[in-house]
C-alpha positions in Angstrom: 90.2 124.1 79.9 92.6 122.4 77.9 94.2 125.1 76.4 94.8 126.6 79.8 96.0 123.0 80.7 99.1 123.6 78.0 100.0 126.7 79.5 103.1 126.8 80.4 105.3 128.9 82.7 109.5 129.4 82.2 110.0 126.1 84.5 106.5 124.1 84.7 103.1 124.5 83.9 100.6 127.4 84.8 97.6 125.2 86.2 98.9 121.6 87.7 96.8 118.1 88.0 98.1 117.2 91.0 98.4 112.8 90.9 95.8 111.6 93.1 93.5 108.6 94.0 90.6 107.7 91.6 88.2 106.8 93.9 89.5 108.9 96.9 91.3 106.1 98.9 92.8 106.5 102.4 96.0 105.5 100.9 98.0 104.3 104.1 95.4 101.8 104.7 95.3 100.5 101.5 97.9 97.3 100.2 101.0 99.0 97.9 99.8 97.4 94.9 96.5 99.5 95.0 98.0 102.4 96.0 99.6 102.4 92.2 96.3 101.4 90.2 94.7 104.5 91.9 97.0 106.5 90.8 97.1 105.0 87.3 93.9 105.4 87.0 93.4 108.5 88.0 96.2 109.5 85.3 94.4 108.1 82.8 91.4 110.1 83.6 93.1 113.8 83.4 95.1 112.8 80.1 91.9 111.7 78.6 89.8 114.8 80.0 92.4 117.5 79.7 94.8 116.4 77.4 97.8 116.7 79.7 99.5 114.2 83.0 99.2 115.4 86.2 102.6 116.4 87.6 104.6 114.0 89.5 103.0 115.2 92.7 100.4 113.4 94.6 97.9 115.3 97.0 96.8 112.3 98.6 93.2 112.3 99.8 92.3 113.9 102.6 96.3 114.5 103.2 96.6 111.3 104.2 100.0 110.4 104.4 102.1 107.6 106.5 106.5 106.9 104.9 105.2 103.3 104.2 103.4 104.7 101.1 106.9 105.5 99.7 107.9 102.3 97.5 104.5 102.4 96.0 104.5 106.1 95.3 107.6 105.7 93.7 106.6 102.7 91.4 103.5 104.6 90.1 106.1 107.2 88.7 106.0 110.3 91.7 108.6 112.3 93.2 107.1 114.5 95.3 104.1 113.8 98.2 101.8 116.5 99.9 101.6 116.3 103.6 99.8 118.8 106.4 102.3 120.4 108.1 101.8 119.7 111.5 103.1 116.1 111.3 106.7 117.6 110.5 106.4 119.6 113.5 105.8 116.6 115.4 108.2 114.8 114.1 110.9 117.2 115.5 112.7 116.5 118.8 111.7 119.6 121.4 108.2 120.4 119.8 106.2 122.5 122.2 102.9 120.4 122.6 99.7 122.3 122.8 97.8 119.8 124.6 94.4 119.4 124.2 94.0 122.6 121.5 95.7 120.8 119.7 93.1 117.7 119.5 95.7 115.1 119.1 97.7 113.0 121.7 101.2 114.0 122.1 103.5 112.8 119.8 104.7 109.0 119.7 108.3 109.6 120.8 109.4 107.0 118.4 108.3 109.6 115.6 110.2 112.3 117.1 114.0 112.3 115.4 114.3 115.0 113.2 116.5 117.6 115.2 115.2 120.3 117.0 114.5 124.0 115.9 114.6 127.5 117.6 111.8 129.5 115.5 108.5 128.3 116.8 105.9 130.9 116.0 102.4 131.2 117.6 100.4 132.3 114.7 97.9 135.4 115.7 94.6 136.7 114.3 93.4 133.3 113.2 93.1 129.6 114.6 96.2 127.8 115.6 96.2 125.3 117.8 99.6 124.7 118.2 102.7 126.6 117.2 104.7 126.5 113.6 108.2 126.3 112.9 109.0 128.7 109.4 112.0 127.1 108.5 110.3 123.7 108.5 108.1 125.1 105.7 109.8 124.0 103.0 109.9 121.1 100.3 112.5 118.1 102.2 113.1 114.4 101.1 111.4 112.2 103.3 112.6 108.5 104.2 111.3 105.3 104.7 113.2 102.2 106.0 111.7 99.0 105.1 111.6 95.7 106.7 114.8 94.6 104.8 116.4 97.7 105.8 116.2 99.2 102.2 115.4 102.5 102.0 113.1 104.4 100.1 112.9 108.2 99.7 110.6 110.4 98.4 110.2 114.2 98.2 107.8 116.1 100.9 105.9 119.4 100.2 104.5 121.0 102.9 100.5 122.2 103.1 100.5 124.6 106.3 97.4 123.5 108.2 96.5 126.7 109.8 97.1 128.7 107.3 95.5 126.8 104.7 92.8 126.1 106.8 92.3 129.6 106.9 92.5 130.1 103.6 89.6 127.4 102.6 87.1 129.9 104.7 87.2 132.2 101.4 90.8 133.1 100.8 91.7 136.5 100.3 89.6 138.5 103.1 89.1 135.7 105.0 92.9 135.1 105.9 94.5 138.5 106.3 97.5 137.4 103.9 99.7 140.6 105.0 99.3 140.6 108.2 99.6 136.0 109.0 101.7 135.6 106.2 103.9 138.3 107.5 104.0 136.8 110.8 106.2 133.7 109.2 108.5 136.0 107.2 109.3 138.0 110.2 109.9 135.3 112.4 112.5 133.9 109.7 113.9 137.3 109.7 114.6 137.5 113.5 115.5 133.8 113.8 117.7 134.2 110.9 117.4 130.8 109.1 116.1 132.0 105.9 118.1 130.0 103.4 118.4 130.6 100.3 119.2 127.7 98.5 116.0 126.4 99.9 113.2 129.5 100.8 109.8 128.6 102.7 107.4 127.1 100.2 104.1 125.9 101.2 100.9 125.2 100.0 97.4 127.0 100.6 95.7 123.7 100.4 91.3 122.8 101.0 89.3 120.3 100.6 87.5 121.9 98.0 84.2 123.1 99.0 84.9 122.9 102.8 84.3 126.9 104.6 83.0 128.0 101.6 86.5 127.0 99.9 84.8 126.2 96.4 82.3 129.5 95.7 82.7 131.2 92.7 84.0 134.3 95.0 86.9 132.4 96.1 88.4 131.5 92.5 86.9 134.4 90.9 87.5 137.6 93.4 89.6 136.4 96.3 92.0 134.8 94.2 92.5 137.6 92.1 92.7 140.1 95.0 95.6 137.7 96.4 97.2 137.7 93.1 96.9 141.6 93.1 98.2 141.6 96.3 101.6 139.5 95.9 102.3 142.2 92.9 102.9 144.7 95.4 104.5 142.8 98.4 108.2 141.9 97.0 108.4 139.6 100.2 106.5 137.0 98.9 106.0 135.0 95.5 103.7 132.7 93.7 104.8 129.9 92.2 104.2 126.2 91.8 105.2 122.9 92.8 107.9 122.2 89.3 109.0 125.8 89.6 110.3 125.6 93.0 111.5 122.1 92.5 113.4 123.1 89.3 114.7 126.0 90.8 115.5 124.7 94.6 115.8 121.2 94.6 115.7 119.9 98.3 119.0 118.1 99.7 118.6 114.5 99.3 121.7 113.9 101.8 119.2 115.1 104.4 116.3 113.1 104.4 113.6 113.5 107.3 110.6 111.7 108.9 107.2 112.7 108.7 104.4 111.3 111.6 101.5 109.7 110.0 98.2 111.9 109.5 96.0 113.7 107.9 94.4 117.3 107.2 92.8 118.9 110.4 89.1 118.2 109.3 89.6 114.4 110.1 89.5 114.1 114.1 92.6 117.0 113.8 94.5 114.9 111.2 95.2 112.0 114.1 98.7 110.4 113.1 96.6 106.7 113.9 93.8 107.9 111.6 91.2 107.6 114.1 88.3 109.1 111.8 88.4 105.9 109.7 88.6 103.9 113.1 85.4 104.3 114.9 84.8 103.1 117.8 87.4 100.8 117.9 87.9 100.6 121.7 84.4 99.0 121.7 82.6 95.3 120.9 81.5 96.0 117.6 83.3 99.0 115.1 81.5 99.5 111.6 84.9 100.5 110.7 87.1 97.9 110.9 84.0 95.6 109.8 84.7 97.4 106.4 88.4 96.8 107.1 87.4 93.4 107.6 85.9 93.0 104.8 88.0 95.0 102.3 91.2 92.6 103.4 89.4 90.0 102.2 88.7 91.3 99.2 92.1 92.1 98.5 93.2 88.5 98.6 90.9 87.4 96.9 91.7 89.8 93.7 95.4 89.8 94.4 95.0 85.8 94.2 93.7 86.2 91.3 95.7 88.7 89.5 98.9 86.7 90.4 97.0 83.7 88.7 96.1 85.1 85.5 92.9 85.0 85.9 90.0 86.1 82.9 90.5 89.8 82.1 86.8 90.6 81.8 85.9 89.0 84.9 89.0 90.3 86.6 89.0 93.6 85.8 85.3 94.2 86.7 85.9 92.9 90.4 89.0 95.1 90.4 86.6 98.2 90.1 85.0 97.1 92.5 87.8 96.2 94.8 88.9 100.1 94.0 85.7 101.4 94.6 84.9 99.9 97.8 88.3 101.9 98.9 86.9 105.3 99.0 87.4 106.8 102.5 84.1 107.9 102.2 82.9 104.8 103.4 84.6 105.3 106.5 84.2 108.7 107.0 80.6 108.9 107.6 80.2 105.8 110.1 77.2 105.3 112.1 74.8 105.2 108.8 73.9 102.2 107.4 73.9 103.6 103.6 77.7 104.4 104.5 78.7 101.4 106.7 77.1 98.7 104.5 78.6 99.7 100.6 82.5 98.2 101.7 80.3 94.3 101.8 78.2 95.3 98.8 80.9 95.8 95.9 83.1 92.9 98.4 80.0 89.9 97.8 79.4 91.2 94.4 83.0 90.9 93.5 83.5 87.6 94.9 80.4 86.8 93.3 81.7 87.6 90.4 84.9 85.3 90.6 83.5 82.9 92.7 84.3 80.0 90.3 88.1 81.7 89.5 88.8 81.4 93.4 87.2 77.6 93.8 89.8 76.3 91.0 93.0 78.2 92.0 92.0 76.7 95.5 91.1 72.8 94.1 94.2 73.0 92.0 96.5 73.9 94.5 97.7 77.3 92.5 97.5 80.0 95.0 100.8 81.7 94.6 100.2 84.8 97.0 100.7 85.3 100.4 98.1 86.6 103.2 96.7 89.9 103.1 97.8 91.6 106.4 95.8 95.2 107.5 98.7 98.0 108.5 98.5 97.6 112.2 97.8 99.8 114.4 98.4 99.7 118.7 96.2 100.4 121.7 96.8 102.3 123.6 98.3 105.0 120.9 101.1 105.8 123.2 101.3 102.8 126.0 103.0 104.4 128.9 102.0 107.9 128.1 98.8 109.7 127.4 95.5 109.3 126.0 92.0 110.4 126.1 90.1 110.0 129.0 87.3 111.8 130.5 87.6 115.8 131.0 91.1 115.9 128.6 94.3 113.9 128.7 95.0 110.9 131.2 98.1 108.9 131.5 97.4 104.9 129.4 98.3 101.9 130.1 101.7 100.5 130.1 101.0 97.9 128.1 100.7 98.5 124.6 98.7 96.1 122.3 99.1 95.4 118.8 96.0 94.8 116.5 96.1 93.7 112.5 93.5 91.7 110.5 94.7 88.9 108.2 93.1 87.0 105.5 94.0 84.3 103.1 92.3 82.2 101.0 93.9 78.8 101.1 93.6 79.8 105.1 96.3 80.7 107.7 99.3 78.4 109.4 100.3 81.2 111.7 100.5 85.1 112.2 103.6 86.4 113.7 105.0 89.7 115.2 108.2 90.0 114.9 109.9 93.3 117.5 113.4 94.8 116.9 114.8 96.6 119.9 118.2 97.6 120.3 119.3 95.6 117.2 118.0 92.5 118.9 114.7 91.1 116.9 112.2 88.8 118.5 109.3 86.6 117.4 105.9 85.6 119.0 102.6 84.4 117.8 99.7 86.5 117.6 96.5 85.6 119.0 93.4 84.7 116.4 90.0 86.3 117.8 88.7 84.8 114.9 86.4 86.2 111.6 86.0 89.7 112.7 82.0 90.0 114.4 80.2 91.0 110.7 76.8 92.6 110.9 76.6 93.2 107.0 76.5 89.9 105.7 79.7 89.8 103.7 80.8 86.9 101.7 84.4 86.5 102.8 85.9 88.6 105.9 89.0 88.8 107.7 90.4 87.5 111.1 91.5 89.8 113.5 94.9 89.1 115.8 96.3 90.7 118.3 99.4 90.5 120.6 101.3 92.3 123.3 104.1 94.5 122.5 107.3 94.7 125.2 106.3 97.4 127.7 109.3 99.8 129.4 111.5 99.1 126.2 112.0 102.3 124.9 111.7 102.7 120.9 110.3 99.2 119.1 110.2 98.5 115.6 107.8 95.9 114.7 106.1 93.8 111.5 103.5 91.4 110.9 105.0 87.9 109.2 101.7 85.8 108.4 102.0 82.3 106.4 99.2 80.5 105.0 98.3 76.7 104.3 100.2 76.9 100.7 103.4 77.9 102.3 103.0 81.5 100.9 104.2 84.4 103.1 103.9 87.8 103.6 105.3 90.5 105.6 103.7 94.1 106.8 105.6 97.3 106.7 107.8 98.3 109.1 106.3 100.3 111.5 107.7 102.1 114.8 106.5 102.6 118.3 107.9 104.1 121.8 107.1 102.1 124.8 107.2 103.5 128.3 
């Protein structure tokens, strides 16, 4: 495997290590900081196991992908993000809802400001649930504006959900290349907005073993039958991510938004990542105790890595920290085997450190600010659909905003701070107190909420929180349309 690691074609290499998470983190709900040790790690495993880095590409797991992993993408050394297609598509002004075949909720007008298209394409002879757009199939800068209005910009590749999706039933056989594929190339054709300076690229992208995706007949006969078959079709290429990024580099002058989400196989790739939110509408969620628990945790070890704490002691509860990321843990709720590991490596890293975090706090050395949870609103879109019984129904006006927030030294206040129309506001979030705990954890965070302005059109919004020290903190910038 090495050797065919070195391989090289005339712009890139012939087999690519994609960058990715170590232990398979759902990287928009994880702080920035971590984000990059993933992705160090992860590194460190290929050049040690294959000799070679992977490219500067991440396929984040489970194609999880929101713009406020940007600045920490970019630190750990990427230019380029995977992201399931669909979530450009919604992010562009006119896009033709599907409704409930689509199984998500309409998109959050604030996401929609890319400008519309005229080439939406109802795939045929497999399963769509909502229509493409061809010329929105290619590689495009994507942009994030931070709190501080700086902005951050990072490249987007596209993985075409549908016909990926497709493709991890078997690939060649299973997806009728010639006849889907040529579906997109003819709608460019009559549409006329093939470009060349930037052709369609996408991505066939799985999640490995899903549909069959991993057999030995996929990689060893349908591969090579799709191989055989682009020899013959001069309408389409192969290639990889470096080649078509060293030979049509997208225009940075351009950049776009992407709508959070993930692949379809989590609850249809939800933009609010509802798979790893169970039953959040309802007393008690196993999910968001993990959440709970897991910002905790984070402060605890960013605390002590801003202190300089023992590196033997450290680094151990740092695995830990890492490992008790995996979305795995989130994924499969409802089983105690799943739900409880998040509190088991949190107590047995504070365990650990115990003594490290009773000195920073009798000395008066905490030097780092609260840990805030991305937050995230009920209803999803206040003023305009969500589920209900027997399909869509319209939500409440009312949209609330929900974070958790944990600090060691403890907390002087948690703020939300709105910006509409240029004109920013403040108000003080409500404490419900240590989120309700049924696996015994050692430290856990406190979960606040607060109503956002209803009838006010497009919102953005952060989290400020300050603890006892004086130390504060600030969430990312997120967005939100109010009806």
């Amino acid at each position: 495997m090495r050797a065919i690691a070195a391989q090289k074609t005339a712009h890139g290499r012939r087999v690519a290590f994609t960058a990715f998470g170590f232990f398979h983190p759902l990287m928009p709900l994880i702080p920035a900081r971590n984000i990059v040790k993933q992705i160090r790690w992860h590194c460190g495993i290929i050049r040690d196991a294959f000799g070679v880095d992977p490219i500067s590409t991440i396929f984040p797991p489970e194609t999880a992908f929101h713009v406020r992993m940007i600045p920490a993408l970019r630190k750990a050394g990427l230019r380029a993000v995977i992201y399931d297609s669909i979530h450009r598509f919604r992010a562009t002004r006119g896009y033709p809802y599907a409704g409930p075949p689509e199984g998500m909720l309409p998109p959050n007008p604030a996401e929609q400001v890319n400008p519309p298209v005229n080439d939406w394409l109802q795939l045929n002879g497999i399963w769509a649930g909502g229509k493409i757009s061809p010329s929105l199939l290619r590689p495009e800068v994507i942009k994030y504006v931070d709190v501080d209005g700086s902005v951050h910009t990072i490249i987007g590749v596209p993985a075409e959900r549908y016909i990926g999706n497709e493709d991890a039933r078997g690939g060649y056989g299973a997806l009728q290349y010639e006849n889907v594929l040529g579906q997109v190339y003819d709608r460019i054709v009559e549409c006329g907005t093939f470009d060349p300076k930037h052709p369609p690229f996408f991505l066939l992208h799985s999640d490995g073993d899903n549909h069959g995706g991993g057999a030995d007949s996929y990689y060893h006969d349908n591969t090579g039958r799709m191989v055989q078959w682009l020899h013959n079709d001069p309408r389409f290429e192969l290639t990889g991510i470096d080649d078509y990024l060293e030979r049509f580099p997208p225009d940075a002058s351009d950049p776009v938004h992407i709508e959070p989400g993930a692949w379809s196989g989590a609850d249809n790739g939800d933009p609010h990542f509802r798979k790893w939110f169970s039953r959040h509408d309802q007393s008690y969620s196993p999910d968001l105790n993990s959440w709970a628990v897991l910002t905790a945790l984070h402060n605890a070890i960013h605390t002590l890595e801003d202190c300089g704490t023992d590196a033997g002691r450290l680094h151990a509860a740092e695995r830990l920290m890492l490992t008790a990321e995996t979305s795995c843990y989130w994924y499969w709720t409802g089983q105690d085997v799943w739900d409880n590991q998040v509190s088991y490596a949190a107590n047995a890293a504070i365990s650990m450190v115990r003594g490290d975090l009773d000195r920073i706090a009798a000395s008066a050395g905490d030097r780092t600010g609260p840990t805030i949870f991305p937050p995230w609103v009920t209803p999803e879109n206040p003023g305009g659909k969500t589920w209900g019984q027997g399909g869509l129904r319209d939500a409440a006006g009312t949209g609330v905003t929900h974070t958790l927030v944990h600090d060691i030294s403890g907390l002087r206040r948690v703020t939300l701070v709105t910006r509409v129309a240029g004109t920013e506001q403040r108000r003080e979030m409500s404490s419900h107190g240590p989120y309700p705990s049924q696996t015994a954890p050692l430290m856990t965070a406190t979960l606040y909420t607060a109503e956002l302005p209803s009838g006010c059109g497009d919102v953005r919004y952060y989290i400020e929180a300050e603890d006892m020290r004086g130390n504060v903190s600030r969430s990312s910038l997120e967005r939100i349309f109010c009806a």
